[in-house]
C-alpha positions as CSV (number, residue, x, y, z in Angstrom):
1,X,33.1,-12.0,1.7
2,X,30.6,-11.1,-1.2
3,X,29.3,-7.3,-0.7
4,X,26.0,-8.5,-1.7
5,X,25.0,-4.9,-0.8
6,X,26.5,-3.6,-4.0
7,X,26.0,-6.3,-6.5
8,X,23.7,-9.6,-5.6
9,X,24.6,-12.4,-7.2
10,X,22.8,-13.2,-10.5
11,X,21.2,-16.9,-10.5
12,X,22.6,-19.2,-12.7
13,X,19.3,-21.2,-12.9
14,X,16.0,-20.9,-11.5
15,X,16.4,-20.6,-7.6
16,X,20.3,-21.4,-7.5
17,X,21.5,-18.3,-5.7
18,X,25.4,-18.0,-5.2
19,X,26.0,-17.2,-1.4
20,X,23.3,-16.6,1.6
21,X,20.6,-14.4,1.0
22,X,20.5,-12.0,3.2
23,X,17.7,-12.2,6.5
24,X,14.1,-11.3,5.8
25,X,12.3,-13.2,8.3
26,X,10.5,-14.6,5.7
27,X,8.8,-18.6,5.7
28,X,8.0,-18.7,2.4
29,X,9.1,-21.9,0.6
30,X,12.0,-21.9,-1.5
31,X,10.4,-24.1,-4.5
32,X,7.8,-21.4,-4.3
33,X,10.3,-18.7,-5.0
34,X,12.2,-21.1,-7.7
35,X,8.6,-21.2,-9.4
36,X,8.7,-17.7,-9.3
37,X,12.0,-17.7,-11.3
38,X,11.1,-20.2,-14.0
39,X,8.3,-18.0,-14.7
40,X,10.0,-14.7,-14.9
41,X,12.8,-16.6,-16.8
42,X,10.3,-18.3,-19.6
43,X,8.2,-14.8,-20.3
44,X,9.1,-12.5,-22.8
45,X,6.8,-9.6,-21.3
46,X,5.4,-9.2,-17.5
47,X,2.9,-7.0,-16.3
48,X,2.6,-5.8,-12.8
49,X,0.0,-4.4,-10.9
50,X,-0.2,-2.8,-7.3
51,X,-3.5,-1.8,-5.3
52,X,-5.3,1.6,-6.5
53,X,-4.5,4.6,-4.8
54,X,-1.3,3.4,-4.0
55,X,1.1,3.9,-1.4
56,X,4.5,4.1,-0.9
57,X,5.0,0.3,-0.5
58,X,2.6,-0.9,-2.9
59,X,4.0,1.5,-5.7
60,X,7.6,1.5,-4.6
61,X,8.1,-2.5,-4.8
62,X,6.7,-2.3,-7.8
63,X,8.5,0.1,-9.6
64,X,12.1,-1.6,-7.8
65,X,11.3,-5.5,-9.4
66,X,10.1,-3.9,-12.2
67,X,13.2,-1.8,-12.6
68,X,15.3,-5.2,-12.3
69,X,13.4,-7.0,-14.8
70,X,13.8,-3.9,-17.4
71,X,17.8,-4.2,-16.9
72,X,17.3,-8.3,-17.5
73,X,15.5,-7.5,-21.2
74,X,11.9,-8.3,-20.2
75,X,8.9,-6.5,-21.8
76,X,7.6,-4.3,-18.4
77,X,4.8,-2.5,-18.0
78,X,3.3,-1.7,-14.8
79,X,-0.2,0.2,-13.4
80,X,-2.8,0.5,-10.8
81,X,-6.4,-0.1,-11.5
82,X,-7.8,3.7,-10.6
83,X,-10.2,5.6,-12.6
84,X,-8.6,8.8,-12.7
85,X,-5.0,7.6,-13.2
86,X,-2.6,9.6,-11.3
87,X,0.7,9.0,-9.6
88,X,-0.1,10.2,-5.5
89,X,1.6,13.7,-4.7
90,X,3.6,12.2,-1.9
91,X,5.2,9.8,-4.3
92,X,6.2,11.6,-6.6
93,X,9.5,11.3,-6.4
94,X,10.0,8.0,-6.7
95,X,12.2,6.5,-9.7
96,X,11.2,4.5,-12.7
97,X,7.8,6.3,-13.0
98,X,8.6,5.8,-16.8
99,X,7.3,2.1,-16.3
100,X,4.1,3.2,-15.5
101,X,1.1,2.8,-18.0
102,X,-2.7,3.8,-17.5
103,X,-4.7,0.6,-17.1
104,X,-6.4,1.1,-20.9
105,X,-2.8,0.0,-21.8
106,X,-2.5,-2.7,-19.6
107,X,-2.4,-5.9,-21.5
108,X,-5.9,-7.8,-21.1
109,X,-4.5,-11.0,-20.7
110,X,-0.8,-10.7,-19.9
111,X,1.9,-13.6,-20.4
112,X,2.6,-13.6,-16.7
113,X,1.4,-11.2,-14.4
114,X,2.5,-10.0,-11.2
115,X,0.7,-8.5,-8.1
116,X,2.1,-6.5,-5.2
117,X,0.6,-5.6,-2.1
118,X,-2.8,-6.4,-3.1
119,X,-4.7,-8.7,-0.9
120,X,-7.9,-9.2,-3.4
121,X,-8.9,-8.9,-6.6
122,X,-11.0,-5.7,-5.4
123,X,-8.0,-4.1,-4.3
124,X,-6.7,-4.7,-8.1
125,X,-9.7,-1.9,-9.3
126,X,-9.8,-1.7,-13.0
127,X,-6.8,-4.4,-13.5
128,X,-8.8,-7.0,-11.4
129,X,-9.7,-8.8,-14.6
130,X,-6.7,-9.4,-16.3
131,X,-6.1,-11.9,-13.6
132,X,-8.5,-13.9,-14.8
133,X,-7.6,-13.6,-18.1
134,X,-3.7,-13.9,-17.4
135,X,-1.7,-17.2,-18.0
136,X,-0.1,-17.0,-14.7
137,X,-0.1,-14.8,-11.7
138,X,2.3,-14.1,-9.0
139,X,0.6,-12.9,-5.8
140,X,3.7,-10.8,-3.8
141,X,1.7,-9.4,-0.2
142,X,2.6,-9.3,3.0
143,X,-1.5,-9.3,4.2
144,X,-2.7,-12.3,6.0
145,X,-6.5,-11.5,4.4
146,X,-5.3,-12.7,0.9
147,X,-8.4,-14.4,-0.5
148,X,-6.1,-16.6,-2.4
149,X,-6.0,-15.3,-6.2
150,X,-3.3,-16.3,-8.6
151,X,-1.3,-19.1,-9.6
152,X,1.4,-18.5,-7.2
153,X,1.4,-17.2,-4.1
154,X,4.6,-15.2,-2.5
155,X,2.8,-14.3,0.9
156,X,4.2,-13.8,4.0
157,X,2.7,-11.3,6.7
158,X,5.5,-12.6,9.1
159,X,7.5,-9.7,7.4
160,X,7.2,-5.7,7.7
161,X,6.3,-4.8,3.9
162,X,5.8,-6.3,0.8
163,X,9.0,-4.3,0.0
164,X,10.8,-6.9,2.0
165,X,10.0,-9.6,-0.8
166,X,10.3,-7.3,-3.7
167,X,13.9,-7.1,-2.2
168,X,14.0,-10.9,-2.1
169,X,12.8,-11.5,-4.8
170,X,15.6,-9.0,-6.6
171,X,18.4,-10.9,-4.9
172,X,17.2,-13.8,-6.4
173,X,17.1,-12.4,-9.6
174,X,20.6,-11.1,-9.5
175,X,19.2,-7.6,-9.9
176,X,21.8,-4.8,-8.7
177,X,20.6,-2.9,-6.1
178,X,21.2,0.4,-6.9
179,X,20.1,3.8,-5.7
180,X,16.9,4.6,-7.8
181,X,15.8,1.0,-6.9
182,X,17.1,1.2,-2.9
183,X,15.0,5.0,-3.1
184,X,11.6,2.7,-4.2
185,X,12.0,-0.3,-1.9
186,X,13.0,2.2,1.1
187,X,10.2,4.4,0.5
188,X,8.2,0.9,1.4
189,X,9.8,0.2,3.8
190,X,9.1,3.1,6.2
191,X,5.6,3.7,4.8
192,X,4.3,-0.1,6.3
193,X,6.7,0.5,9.5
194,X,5.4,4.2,10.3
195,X,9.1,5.2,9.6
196,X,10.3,2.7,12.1
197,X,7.7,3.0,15.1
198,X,5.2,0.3,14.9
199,X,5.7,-3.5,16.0
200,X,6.6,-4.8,12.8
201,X,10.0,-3.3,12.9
202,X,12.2,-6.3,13.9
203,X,16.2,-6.4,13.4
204,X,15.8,-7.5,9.9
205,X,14.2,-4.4,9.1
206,X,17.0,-2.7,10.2
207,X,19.3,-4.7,8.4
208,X,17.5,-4.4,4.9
209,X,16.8,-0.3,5.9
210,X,21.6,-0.6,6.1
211,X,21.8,-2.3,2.9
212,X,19.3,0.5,1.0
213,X,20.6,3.4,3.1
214,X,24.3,2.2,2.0
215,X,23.5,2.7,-1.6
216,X,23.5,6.0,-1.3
217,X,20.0,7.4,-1.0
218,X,19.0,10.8,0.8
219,X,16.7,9.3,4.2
220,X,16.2,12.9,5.0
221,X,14.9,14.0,1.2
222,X,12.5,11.0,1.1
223,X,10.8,11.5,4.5
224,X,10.6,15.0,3.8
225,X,8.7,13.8,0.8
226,X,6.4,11.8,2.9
227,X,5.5,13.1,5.9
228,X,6.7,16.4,6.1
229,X,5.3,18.4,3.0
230,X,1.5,19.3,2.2
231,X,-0.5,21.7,0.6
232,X,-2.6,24.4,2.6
233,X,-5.6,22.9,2.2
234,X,-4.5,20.0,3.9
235,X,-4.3,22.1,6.8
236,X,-8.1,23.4,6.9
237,X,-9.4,19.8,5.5
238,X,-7.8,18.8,9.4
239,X,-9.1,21.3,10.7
240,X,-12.3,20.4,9.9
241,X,-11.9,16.5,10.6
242,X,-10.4,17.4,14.3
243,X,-13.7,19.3,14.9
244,X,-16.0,16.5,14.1
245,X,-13.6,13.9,16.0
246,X,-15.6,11.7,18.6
247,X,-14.4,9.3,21.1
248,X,-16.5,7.2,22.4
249,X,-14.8,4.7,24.7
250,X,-11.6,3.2,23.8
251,X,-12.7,4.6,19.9
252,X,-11.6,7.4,18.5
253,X,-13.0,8.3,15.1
254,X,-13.8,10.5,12.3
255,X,-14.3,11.5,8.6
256,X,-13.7,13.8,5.9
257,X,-16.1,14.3,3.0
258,X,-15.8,14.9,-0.6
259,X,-17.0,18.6,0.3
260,X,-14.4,19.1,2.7
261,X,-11.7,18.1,0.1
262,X,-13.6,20.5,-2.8
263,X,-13.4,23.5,-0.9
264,X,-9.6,23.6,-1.4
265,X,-9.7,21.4,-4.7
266,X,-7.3,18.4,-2.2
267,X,-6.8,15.4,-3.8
268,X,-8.4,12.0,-2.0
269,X,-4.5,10.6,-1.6
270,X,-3.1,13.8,0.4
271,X,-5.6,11.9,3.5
272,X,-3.4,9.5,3.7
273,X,-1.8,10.6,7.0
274,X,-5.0,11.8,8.9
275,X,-5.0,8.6,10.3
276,X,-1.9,8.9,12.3
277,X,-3.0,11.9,14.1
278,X,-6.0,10.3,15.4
279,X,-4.6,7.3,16.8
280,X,-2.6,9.5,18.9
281,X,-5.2,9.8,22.0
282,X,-4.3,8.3,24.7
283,X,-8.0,7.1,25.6
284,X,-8.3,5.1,22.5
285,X,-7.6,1.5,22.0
286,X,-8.6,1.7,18.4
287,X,-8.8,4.5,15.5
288,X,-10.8,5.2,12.8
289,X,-11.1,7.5,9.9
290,X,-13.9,7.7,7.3
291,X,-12.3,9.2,4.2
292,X,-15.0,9.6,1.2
293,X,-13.5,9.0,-2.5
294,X,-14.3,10.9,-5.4
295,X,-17.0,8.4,-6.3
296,X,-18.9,8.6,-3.2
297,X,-17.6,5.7,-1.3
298,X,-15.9,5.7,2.6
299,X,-12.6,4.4,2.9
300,X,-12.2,3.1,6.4
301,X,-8.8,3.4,8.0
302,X,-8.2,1.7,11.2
303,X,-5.3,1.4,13.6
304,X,-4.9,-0.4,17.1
305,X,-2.5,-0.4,20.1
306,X,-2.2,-3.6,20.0
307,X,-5.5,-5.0,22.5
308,X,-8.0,-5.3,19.1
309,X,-7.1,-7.1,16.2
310,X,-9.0,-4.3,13.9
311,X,-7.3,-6.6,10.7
312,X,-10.1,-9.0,11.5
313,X,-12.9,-6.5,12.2
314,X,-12.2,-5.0,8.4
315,X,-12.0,-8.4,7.2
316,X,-15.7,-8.9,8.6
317,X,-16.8,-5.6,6.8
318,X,-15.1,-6.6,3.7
319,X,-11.7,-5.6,4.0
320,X,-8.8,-6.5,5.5
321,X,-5.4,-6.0,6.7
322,X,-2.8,-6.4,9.8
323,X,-3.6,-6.7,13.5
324,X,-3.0,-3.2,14.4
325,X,-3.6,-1.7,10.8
326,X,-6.6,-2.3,8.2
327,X,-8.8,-0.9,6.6
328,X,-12.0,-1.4,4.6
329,X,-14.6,0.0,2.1
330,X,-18.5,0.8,2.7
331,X,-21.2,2.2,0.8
332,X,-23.4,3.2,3.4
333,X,-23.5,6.2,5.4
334,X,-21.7,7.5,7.8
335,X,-24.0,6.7,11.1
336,X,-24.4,3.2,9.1
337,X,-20.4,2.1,8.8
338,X,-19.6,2.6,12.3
339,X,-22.8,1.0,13.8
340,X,-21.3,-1.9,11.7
341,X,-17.7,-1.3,12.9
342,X,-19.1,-0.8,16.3
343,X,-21.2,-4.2,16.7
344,X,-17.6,-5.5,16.2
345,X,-15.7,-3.5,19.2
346,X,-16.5,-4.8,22.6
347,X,-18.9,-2.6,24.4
348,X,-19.3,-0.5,21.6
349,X,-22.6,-2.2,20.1
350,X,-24.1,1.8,20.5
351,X,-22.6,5.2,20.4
352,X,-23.0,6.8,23.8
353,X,-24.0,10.3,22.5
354,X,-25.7,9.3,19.4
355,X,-26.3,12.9,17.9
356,X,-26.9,12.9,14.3
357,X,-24.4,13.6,11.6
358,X,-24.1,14.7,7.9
359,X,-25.3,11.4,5.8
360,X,-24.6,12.6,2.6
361,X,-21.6,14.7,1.2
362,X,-23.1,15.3,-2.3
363,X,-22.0,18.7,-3.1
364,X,-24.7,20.9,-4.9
365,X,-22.1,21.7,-7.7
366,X,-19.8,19.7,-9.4
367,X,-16.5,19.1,-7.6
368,X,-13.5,20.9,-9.1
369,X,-11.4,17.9,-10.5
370,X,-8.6,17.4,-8.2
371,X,-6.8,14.2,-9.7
372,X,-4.5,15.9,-11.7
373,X,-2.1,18.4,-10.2
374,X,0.8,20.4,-11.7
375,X,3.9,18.2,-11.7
376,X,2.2,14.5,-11.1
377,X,2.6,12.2,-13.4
């Protein structure tokens, strides 16, 4: 038998694979991945995009197709649409960071352009118009809140991570799936599982986590990397966040400000994991923490337990995501966003203590700029 593990086949034409692929759970229609082929086969240069501020599935898958299509000969550049363009801490130490452009050098309207774990244009930020532009786009998500961009879609949210298609989609390609590559798409793979723990994991995650782990990549260096490594100030930012928290119900919430972050200069992405300590109370059906951005903005995260489908209560407020994970974005104030989010939670139409909180997190002096840190790219 083939040891498609070391060296997947390389297709002969678009779509003709030789041997089985191996499981993803995926349903998405062959012809639509033979599509995919003719159109990576026919351009000369590709450019990728993934969701700004990204995380470690939306940057990894990236950076693994993009690595195969390098090897091929294509023309690969790849980005993500933020303002202040800077690789997250926490991923760091991902390979093929050399692939990486800032989106002023991102082609304007690119040959063919492809997406990854980006379920609207909005997600897109500052790349959102070279889609329009583009002479054809390949959506690659696992979100079920796509809003249907692009020329051709590769969606599935049957499947864990968008990681799982990138993985697909390399098989396809005949890409080899070495180390550097199996270190991006693994790094996916346990971000969008929660290293293994939520729902999502089914046996063919298990089998795709074998084949990446059998490469020879260091588990225990990259969840070091993710979960187990911050700076001090993430420490007194928590601090801060657990004081305010509020439960009212079966909801659990609350937020972090741009002051909170400037008093020990912590960058917007090291929040990333706040929400996993919240969702821990055992009262709460549902989580939710208000993160604001450097620009003024809340980022909603949200997590279930399975009983609320919070992926369709974003998706109402302009977001979106998964049943027991989403998120969204809102410009109003604090008191504001979660009488919103509220009205859409059983029962919860009004706080039960409704005692006022800080509307506005406008410091009175400029915020120390904490997008660039020693040793990011």
């Amino acid at each position: 038998m083939r040891d498609r593990t070391a060296r997947p086949p390389r297709a002969e034409a678009a779509g003709s694979v030789d041997g089985p692929l191996p499981p993803s759970g995926s349903v998405i229609p062959e012809a639509a991945w033979r599509r995919a082929l003719d159109l990576i086969g026919e351009a000369d240069e590709i450019a990728m995009a993934c969701h700004v501020s990204p995380d470690g599935d939306a940057l990894g898958s990236m950076l693994a197709v993009g690595s195969v299509l390098r090897a091929m000969g294509k023309r690969v550049v790849t980005s993500f649409g933020d303002r202040h363009f800077t690789v997250p801490r926490l991923l760091g130490f991902l390979p093929a960071q050399d692939l990486l452009v800032p989106p002023s050098e991102f082609p304007a309207a690119p040959e063919l352009m492809i997406t990854f774990d980006s379920s609207t244009l909005d997600r897109l930020g500052l790349l959102g118009d070279s889609t329009a532009h583009a002479r054809e786009v390949i959506v690659v998500d696992h979100h079920l809140s796509g809003t249907g961009f692009g020329t051709l879609s590769l969606i599935d949210p049957h499947v864990a991570a968008t990681a799982v298609l990138a993985e697909q989609l390399i098989y396809r390609l005949g890409g080899t799936l070495d180390r550097d590559i199996a270190t991006c798409l693994y790094a996916g793979l346990v971000t969008d599982t929660g290293s293994f723990r939520h729902s999502s994991t089914t046996p063919e995650v298990h089998q795709m986590a074998a084949r990446l782990v059998a490469t020879g990549l260091r588990t225990d260096e990259i969840a070091r990397e993710l979960w187990d490594r911050s700076p001090f100030g993430y420490l007194k930012v928590l601090a801060a966040a657990l004081d305010r928290v509020r439960l009212e119900g079966e909801l659990v919430w609350t937020y972090v400000t741009r002051v909170d972050r400037a008093a020990y200069g912590l960058p917007y992405a090291e929040l990333e994991g706040l929400i996993d300590i919240v969702r821990r109370t055992d009262e709460a059906e549902v989580a939710a923490v208000l993160k604001e951005d450097d620009q003024g903005a809340w980022q909603v995260s949200t997590r279930s337990k399975g009983a609320v489908d919070v992926g369709s209560i974003c998706a109402a407020l302009g977001g979106g995501g998964h049943h027991n994970a989403a998120g969204f974005t809102s410009h109003d104030t604090v008191d504001d966003t979660m009488a919103a989010m509220r009205a859409l939670l059983p029962g919860l139409a009004t706080p039960p203590d409704p005692a006022p909180l800080p509307e506005s997190s406008l410091p009175e002096s400029p915020l120390p700029d904490t997008n660039t840190r020693d040793g990011e790219a």
